[in-house]
mmJSON file of the N, C-alpha and C atoms, coordinates in Angstrom:
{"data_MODEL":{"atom_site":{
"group_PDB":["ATOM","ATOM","ATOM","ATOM","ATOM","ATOM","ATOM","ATOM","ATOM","ATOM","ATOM","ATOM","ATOM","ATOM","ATOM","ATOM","ATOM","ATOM","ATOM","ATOM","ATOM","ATOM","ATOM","ATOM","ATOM","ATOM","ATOM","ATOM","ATOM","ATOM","ATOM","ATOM","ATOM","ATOM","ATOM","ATOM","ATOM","ATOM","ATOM","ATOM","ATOM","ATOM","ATOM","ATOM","ATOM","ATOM","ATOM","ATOM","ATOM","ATOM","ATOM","ATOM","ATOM","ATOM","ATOM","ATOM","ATOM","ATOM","ATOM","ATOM","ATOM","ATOM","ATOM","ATOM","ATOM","ATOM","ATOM","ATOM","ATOM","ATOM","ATOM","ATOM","ATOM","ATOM","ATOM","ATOM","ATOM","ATOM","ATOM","ATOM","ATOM","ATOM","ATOM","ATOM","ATOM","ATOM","ATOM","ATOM","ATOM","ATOM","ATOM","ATOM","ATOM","ATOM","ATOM","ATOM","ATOM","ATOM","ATOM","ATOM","ATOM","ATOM","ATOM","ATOM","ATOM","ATOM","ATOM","ATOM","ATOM","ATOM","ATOM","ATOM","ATOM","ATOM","ATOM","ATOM","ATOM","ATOM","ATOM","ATOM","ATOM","ATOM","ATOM","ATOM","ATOM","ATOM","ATOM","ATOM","ATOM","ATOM","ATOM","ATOM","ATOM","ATOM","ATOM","ATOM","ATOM","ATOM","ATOM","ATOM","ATOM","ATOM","ATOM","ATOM","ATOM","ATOM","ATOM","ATOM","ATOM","ATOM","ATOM","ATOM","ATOM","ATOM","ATOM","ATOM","ATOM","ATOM","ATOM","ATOM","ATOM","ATOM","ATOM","ATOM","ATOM","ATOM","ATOM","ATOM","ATOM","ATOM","ATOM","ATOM","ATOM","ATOM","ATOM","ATOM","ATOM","ATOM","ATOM","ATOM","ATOM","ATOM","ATOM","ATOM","ATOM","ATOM","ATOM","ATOM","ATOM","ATOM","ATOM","ATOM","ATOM","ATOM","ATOM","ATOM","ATOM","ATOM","ATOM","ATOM","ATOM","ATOM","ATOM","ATOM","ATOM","ATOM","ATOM","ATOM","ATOM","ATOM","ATOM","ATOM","ATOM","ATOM","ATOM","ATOM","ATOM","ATOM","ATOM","ATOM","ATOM","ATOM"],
"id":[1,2,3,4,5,6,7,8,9,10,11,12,13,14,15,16,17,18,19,20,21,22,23,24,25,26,27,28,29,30,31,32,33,34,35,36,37,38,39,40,41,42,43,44,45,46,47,48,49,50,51,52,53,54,55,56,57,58,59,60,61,62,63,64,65,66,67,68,69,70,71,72,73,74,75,76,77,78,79,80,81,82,83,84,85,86,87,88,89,90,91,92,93,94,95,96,97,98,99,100,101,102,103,104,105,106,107,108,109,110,111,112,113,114,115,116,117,118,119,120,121,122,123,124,125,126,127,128,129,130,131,132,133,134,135,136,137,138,139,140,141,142,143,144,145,146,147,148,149,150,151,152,153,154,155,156,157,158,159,160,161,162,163,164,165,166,167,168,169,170,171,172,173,174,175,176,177,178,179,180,181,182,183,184,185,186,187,188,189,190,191,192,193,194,195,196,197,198,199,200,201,202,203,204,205,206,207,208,209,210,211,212,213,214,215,216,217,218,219,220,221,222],
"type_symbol":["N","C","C","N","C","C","N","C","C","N","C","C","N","C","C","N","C","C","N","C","C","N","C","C","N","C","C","N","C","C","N","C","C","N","C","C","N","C","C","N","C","C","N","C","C","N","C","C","N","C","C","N","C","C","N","C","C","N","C","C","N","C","C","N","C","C","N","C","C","N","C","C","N","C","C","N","C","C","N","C","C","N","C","C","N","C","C","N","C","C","N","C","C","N","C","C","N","C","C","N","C","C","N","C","C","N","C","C","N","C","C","N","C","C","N","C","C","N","C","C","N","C","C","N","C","C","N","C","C","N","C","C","N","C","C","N","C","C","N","C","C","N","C","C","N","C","C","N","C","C","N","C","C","N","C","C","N","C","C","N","C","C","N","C","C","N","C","C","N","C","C","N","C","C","N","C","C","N","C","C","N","C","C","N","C","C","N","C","C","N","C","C","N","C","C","N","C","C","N","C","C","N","C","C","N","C","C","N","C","C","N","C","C","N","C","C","N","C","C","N","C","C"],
"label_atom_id":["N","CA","C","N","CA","C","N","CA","C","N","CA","C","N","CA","C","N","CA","C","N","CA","C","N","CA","C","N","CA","C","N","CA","C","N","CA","C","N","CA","C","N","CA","C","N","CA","C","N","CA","C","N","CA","C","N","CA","C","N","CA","C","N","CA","C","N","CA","C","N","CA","C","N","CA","C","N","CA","C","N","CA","C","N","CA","C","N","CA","C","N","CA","C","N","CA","C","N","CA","C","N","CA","C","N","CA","C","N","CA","C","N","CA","C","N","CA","C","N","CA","C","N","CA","C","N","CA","C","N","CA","C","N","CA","C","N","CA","C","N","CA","C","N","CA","C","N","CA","C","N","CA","C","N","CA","C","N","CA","C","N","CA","C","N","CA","C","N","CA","C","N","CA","C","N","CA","C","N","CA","C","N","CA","C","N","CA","C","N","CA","C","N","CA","C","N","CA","C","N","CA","C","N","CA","C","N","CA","C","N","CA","C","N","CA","C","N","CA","C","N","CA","C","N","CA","C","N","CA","C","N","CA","C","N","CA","C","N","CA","C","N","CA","C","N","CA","C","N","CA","C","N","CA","C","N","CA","C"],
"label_alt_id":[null,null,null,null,null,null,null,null,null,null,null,null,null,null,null,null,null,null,null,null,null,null,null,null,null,null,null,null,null,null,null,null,null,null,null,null,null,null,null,null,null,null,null,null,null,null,null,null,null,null,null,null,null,null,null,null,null,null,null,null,null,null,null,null,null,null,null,null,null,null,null,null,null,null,null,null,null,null,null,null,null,null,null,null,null,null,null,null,null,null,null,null,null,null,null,null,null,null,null,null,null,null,null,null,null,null,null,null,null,null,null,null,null,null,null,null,null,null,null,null,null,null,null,null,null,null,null,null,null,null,null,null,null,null,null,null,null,null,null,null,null,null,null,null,null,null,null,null,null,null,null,null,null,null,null,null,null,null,null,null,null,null,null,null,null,null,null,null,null,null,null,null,null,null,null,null,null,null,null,null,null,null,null,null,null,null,null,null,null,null,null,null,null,null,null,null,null,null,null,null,null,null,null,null,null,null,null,null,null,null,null,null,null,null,null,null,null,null,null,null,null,null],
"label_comp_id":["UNK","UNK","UNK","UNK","UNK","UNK","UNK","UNK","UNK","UNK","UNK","UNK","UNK","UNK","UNK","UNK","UNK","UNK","UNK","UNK","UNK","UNK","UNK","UNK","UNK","UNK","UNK","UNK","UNK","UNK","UNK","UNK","UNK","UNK","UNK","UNK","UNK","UNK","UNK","UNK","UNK","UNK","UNK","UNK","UNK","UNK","UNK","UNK","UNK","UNK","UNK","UNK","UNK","UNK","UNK","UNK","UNK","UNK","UNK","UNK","UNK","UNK","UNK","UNK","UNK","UNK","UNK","UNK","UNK","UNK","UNK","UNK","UNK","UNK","UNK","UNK","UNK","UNK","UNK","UNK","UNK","UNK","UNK","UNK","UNK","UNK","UNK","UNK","UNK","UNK","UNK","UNK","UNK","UNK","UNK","UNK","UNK","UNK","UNK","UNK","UNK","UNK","UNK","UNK","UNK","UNK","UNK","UNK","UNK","UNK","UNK","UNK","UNK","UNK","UNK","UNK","UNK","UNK","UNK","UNK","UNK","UNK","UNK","UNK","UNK","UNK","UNK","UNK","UNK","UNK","UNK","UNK","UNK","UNK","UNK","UNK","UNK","UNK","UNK","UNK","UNK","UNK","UNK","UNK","UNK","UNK","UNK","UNK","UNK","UNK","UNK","UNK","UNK","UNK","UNK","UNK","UNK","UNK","UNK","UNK","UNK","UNK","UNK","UNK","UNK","UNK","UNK","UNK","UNK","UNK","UNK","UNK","UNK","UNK","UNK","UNK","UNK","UNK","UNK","UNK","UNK","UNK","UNK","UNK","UNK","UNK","UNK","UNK","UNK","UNK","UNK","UNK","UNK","UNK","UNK","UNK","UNK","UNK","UNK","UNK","UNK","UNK","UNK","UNK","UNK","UNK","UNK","UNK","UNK","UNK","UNK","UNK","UNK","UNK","UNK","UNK","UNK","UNK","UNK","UNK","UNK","UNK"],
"label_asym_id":["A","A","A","A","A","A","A","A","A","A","A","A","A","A","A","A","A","A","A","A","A","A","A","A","A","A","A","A","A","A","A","A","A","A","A","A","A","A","A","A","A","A","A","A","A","A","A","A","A","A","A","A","A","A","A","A","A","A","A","A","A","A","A","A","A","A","A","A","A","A","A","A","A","A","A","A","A","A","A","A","A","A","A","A","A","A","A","A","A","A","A","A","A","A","A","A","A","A","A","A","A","A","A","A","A","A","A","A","A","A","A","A","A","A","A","A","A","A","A","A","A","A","A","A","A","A","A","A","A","A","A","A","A","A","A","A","A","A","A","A","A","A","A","A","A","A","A","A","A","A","A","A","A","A","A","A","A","A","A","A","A","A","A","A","A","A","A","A","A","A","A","A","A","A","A","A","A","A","A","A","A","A","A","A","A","A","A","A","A","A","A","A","A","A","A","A","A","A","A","A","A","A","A","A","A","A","A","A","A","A","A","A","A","A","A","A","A","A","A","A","A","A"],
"label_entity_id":["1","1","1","1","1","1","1","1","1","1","1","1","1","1","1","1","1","1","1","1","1","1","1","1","1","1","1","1","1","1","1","1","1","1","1","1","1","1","1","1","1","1","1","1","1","1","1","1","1","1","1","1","1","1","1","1","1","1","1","1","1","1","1","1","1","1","1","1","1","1","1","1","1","1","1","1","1","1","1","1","1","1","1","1","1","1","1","1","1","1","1","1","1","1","1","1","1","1","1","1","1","1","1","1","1","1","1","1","1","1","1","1","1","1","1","1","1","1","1","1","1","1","1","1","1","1","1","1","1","1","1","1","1","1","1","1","1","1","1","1","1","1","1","1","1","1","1","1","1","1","1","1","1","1","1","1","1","1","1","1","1","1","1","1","1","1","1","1","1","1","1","1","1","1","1","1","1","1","1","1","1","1","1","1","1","1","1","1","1","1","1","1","1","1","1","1","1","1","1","1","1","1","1","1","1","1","1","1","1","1","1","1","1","1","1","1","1","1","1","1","1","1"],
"label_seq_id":[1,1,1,2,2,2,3,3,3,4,4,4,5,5,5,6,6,6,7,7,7,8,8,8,9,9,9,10,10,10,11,11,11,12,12,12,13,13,13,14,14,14,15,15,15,16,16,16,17,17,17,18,18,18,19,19,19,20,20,20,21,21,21,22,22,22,23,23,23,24,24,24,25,25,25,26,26,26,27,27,27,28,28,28,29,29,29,30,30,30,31,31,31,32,32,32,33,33,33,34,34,34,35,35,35,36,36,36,37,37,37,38,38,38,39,39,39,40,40,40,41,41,41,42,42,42,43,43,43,44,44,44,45,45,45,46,46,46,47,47,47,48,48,48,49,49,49,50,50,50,51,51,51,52,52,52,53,53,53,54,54,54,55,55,55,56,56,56,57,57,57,58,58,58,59,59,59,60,60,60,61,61,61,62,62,62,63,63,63,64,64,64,65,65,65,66,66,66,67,67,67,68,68,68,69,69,69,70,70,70,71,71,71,72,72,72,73,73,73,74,74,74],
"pdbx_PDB_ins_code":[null,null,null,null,null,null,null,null,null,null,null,null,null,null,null,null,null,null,null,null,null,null,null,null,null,null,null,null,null,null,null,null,null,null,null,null,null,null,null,null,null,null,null,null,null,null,null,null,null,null,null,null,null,null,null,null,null,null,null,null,null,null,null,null,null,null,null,null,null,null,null,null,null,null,null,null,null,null,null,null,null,null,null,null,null,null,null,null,null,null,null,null,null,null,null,null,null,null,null,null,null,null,null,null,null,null,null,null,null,null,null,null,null,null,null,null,null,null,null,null,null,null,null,null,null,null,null,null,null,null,null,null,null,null,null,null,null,null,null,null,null,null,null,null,null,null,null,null,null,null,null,null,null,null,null,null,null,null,null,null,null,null,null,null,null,null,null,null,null,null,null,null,null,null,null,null,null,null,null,null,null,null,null,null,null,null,null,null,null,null,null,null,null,null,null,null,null,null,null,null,null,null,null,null,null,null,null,null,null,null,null,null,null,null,null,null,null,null,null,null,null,null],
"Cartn_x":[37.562,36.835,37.772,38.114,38.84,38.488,39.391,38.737,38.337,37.075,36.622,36.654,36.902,37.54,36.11,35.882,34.954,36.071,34.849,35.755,36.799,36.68,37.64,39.12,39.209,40.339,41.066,39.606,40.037,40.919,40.439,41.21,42.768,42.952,44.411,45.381,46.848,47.744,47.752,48.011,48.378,48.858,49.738,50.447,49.2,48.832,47.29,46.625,45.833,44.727,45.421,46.912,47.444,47.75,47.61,47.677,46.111,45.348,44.116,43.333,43.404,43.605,44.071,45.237,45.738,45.275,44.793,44.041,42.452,41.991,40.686,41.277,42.173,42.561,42.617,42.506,42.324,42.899,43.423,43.785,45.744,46.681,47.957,48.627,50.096,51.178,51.589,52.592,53.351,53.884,55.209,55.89,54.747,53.615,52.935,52.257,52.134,51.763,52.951,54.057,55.329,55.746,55.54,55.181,54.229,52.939,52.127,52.518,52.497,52.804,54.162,55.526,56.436,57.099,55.943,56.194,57.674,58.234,58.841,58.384,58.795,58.068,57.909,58.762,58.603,56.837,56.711,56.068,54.636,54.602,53.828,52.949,54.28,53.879,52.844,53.15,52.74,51.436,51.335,50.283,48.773,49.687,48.574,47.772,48.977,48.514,47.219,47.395,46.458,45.662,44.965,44.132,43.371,44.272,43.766,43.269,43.83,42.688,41.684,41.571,39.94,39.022,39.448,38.964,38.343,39.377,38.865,39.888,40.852,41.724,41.552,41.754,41.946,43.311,44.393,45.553,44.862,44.723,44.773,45.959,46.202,47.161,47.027,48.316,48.131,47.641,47.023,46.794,48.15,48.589,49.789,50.677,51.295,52.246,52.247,52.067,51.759,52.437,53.755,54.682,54.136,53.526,53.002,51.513,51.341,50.113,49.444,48.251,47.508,47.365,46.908,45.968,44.92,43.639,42.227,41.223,40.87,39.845,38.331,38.076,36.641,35.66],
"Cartn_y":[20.545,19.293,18.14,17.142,15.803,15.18,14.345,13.937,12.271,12.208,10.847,9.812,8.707,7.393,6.209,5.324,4.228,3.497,2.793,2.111,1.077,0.465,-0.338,0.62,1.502,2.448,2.962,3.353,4.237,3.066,2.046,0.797,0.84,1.322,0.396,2.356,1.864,2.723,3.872,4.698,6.137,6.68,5.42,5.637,5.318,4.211,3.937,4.718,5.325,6.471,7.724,8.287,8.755,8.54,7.09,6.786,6.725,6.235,6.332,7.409,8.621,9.734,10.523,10.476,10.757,10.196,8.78,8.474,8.916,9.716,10.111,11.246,11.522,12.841,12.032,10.4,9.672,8.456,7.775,6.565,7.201,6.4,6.762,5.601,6.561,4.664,5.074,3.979,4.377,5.391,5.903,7.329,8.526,8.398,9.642,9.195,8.202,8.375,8.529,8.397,8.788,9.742,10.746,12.186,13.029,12.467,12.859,13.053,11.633,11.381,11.374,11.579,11.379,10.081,9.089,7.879,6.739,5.913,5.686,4.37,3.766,2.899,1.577,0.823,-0.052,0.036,1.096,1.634,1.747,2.373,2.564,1.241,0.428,-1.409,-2.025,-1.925,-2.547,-1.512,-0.346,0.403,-0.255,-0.596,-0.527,-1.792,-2.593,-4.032,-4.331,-3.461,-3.026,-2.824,-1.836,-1.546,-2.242,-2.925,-3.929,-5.554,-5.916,-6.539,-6.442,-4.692,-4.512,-4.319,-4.207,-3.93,-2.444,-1.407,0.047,0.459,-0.701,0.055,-0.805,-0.963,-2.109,-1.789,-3.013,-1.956,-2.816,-1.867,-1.805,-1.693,-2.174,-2.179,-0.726,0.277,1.517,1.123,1.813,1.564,1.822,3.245,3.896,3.498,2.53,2.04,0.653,-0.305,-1.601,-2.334,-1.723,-2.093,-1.203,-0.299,0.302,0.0,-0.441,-0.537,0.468,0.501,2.135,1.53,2.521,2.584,2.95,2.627,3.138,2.648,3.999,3.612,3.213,1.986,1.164,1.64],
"Cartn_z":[9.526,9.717,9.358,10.315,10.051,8.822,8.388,7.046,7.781,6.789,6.837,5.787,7.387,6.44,6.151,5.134,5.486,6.608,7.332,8.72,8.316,7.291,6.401,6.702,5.969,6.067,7.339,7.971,9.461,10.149,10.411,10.91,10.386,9.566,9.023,9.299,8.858,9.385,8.607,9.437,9.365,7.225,7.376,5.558,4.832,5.305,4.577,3.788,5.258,5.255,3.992,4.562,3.24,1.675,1.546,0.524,-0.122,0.728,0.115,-0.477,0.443,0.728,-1.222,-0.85,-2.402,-3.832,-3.578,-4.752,-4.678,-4.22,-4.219,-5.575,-5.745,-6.497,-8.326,-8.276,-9.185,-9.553,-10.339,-10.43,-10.711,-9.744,-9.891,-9.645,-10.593,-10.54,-9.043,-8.843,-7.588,-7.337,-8.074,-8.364,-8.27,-8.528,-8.51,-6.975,-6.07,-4.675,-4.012,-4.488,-4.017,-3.773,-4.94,-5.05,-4.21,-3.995,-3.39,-2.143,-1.564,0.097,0.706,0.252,0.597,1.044,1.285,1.804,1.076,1.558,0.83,0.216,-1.102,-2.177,-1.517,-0.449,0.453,1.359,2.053,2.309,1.643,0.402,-0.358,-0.517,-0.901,-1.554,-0.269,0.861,1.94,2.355,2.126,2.025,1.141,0.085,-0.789,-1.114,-0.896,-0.128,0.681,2.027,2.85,2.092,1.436,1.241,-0.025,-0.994,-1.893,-1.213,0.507,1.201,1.553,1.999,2.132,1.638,0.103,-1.082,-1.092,-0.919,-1.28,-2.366,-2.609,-4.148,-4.603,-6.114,-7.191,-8.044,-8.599,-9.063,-10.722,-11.747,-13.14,-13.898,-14.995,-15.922,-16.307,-16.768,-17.464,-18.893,-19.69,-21.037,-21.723,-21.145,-21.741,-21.766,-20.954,-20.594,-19.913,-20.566,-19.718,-18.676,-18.65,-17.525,-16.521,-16.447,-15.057,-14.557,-12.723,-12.469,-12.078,-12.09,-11.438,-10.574,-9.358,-8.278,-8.205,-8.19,-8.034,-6.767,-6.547,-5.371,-6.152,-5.259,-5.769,-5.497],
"occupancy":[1.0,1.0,1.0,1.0,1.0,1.0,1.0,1.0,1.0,1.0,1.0,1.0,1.0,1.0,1.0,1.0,1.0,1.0,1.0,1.0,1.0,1.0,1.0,1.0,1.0,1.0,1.0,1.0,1.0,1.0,1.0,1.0,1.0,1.0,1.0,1.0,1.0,1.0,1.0,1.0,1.0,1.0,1.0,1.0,1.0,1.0,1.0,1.0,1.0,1.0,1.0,1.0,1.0,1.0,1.0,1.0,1.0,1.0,1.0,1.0,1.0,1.0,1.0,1.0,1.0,1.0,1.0,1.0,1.0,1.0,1.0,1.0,1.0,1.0,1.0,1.0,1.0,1.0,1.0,1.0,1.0,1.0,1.0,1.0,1.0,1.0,1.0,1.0,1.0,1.0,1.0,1.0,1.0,1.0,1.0,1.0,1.0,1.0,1.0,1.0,1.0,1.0,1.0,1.0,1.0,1.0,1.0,1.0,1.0,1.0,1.0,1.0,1.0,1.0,1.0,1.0,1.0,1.0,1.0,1.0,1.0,1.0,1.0,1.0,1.0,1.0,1.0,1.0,1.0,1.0,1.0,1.0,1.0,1.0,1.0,1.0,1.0,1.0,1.0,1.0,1.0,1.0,1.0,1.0,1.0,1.0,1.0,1.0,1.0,1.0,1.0,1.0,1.0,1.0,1.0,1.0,1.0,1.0,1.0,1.0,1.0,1.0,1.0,1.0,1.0,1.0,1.0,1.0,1.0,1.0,1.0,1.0,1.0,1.0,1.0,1.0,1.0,1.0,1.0,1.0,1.0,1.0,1.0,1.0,1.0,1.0,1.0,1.0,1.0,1.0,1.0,1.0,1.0,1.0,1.0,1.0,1.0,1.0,1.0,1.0,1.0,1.0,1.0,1.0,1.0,1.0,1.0,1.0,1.0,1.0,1.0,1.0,1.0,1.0,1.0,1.0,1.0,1.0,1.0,1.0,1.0,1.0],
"B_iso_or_equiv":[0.0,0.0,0.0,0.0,0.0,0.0,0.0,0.0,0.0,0.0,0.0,0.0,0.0,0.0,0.0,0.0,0.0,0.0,0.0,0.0,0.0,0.0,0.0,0.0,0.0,0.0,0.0,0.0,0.0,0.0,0.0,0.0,0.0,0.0,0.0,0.0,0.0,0.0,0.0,0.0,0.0,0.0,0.0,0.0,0.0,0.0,0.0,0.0,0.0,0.0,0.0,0.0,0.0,0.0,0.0,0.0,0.0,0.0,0.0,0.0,0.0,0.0,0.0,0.0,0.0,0.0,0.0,0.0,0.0,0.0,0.0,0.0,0.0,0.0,0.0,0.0,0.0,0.0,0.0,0.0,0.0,0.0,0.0,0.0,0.0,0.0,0.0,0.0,0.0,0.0,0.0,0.0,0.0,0.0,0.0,0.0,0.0,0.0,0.0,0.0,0.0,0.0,0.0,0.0,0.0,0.0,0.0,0.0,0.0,0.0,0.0,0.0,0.0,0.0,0.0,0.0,0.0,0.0,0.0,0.0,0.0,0.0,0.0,0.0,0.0,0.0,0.0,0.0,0.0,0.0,0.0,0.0,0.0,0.0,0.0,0.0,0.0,0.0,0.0,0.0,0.0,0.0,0.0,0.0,0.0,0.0,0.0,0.0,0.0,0.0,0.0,0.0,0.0,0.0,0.0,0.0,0.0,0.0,0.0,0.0,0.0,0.0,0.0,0.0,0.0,0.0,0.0,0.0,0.0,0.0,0.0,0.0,0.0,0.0,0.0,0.0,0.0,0.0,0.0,0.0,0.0,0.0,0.0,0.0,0.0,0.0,0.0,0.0,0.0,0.0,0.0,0.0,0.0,0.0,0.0,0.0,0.0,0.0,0.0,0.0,0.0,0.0,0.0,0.0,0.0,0.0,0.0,0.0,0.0,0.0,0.0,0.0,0.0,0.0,0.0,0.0,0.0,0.0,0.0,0.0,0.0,0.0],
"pdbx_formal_charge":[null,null,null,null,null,null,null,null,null,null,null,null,null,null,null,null,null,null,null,null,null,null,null,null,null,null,null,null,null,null,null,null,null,null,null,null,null,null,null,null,null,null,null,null,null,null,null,null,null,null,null,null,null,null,null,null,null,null,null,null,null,null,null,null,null,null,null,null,null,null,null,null,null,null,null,null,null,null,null,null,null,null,null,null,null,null,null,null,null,null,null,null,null,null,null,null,null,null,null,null,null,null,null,null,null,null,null,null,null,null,null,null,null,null,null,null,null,null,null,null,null,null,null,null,null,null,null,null,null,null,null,null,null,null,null,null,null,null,null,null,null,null,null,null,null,null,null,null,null,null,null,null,null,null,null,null,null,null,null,null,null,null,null,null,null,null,null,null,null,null,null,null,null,null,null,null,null,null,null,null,null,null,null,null,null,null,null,null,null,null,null,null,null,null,null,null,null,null,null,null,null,null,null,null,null,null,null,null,null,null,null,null,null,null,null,null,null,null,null,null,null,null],
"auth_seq_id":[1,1,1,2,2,2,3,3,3,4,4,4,5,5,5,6,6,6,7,7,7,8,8,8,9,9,9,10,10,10,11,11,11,12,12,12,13,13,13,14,14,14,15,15,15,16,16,16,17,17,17,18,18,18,19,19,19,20,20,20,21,21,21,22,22,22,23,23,23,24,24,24,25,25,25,26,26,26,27,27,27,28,28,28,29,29,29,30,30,30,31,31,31,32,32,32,33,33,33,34,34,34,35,35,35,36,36,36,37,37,37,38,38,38,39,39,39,40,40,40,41,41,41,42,42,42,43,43,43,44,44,44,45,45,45,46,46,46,47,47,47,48,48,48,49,49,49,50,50,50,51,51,51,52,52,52,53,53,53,54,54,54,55,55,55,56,56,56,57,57,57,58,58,58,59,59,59,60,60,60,61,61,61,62,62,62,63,63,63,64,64,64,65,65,65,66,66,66,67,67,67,68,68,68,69,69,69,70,70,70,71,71,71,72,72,72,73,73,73,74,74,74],
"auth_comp_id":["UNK","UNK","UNK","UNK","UNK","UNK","UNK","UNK","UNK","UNK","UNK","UNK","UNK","UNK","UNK","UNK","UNK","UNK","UNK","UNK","UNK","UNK","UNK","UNK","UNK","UNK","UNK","UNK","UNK","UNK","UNK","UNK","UNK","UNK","UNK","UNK","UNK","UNK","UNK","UNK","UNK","UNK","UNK","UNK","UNK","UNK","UNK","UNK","UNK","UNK","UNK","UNK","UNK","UNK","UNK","UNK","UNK","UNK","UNK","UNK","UNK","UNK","UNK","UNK","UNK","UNK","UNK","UNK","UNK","UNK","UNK","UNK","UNK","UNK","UNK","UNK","UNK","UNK","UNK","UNK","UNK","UNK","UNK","UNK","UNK","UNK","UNK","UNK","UNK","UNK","UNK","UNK","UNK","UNK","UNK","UNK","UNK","UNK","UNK","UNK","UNK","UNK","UNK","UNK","UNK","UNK","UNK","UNK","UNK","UNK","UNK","UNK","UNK","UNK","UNK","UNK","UNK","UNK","UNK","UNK","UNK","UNK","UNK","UNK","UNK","UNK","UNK","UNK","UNK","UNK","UNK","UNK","UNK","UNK","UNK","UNK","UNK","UNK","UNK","UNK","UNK","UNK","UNK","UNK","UNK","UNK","UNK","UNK","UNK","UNK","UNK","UNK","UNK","UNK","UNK","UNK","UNK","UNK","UNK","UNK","UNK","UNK","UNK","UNK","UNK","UNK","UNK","UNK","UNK","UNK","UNK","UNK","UNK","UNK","UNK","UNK","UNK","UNK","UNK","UNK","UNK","UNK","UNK","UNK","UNK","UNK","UNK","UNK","UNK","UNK","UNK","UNK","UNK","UNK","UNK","UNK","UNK","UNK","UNK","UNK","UNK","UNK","UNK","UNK","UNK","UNK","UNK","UNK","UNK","UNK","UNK","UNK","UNK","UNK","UNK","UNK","UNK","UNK","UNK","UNK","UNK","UNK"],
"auth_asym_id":["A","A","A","A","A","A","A","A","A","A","A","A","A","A","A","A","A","A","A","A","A","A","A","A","A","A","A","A","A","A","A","A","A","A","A","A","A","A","A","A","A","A","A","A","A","A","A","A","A","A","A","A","A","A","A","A","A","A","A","A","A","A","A","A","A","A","A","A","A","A","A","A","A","A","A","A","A","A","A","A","A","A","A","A","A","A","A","A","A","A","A","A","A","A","A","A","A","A","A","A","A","A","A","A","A","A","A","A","A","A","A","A","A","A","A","A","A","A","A","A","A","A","A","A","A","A","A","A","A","A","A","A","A","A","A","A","A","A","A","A","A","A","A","A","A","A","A","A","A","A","A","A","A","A","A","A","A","A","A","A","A","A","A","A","A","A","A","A","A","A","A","A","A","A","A","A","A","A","A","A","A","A","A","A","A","A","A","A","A","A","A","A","A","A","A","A","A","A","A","A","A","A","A","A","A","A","A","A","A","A","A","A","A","A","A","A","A","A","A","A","A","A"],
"auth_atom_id":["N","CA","C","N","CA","C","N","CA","C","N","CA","C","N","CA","C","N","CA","C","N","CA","C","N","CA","C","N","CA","C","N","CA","C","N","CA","C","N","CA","C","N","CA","C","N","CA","C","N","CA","C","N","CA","C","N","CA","C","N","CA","C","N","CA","C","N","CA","C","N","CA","C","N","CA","C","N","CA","C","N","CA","C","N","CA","C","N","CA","C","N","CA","C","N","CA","C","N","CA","C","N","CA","C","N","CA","C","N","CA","C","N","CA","C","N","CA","C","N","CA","C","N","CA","C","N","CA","C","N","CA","C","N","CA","C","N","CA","C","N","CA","C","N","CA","C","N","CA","C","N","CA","C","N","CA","C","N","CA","C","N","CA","C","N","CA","C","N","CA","C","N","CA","C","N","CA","C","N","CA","C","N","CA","C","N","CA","C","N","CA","C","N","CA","C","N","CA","C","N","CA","C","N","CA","C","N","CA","C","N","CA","C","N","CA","C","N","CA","C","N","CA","C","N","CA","C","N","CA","C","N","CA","C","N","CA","C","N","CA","C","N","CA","C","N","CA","C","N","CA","C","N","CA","C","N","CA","C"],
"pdbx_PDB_model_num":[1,1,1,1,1,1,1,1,1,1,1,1,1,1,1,1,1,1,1,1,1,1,1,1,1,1,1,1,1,1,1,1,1,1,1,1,1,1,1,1,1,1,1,1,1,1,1,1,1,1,1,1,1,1,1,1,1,1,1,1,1,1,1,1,1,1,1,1,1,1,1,1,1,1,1,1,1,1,1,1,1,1,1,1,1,1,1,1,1,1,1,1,1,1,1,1,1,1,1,1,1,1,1,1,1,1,1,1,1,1,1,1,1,1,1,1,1,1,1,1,1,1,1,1,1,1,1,1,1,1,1,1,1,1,1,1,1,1,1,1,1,1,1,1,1,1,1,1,1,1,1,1,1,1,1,1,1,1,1,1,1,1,1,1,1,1,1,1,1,1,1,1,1,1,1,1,1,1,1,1,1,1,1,1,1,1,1,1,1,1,1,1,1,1,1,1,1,1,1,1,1,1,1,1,1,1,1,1,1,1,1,1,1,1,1,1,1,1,1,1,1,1]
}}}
């Protein structure tokens, strides 16, 4: 079975949908969607961009580490 996107998502690109995709698995820095998706961090940035316009991610401060942002789906 295809996986399903809200239409927000389905709309936007291919890296997108993968990046979004991977944070369903939870809130991650970049390096760990890097890891995930192979994509490269250029990539990633402009990914996530995307999807922090349509408002299906939000990026959070780490607690652990305050120089790093998370990724979380809303």
């Amino acid at each position: 079975m295809p996986d399903q996107f809200p239409q927000e998502v389905a709309d936007l690109s291919p890296g997108a949908r993968l990046v979004y995709r991977a944070l369903g698995d939870g809130p991650m820095t970049i390096d760990e969607i890097q890891t995930e998706t192979a994509l490269s961090k250029r990539s990633i940035y402009n990914c996530t961009s995307a999807l922090e316009d349509v408002d299906v991610i939000e990026v959070r401060t780490d607690v652990s580490d305050a120089r790093k942002r998370l990724y979380v789906r809303t």
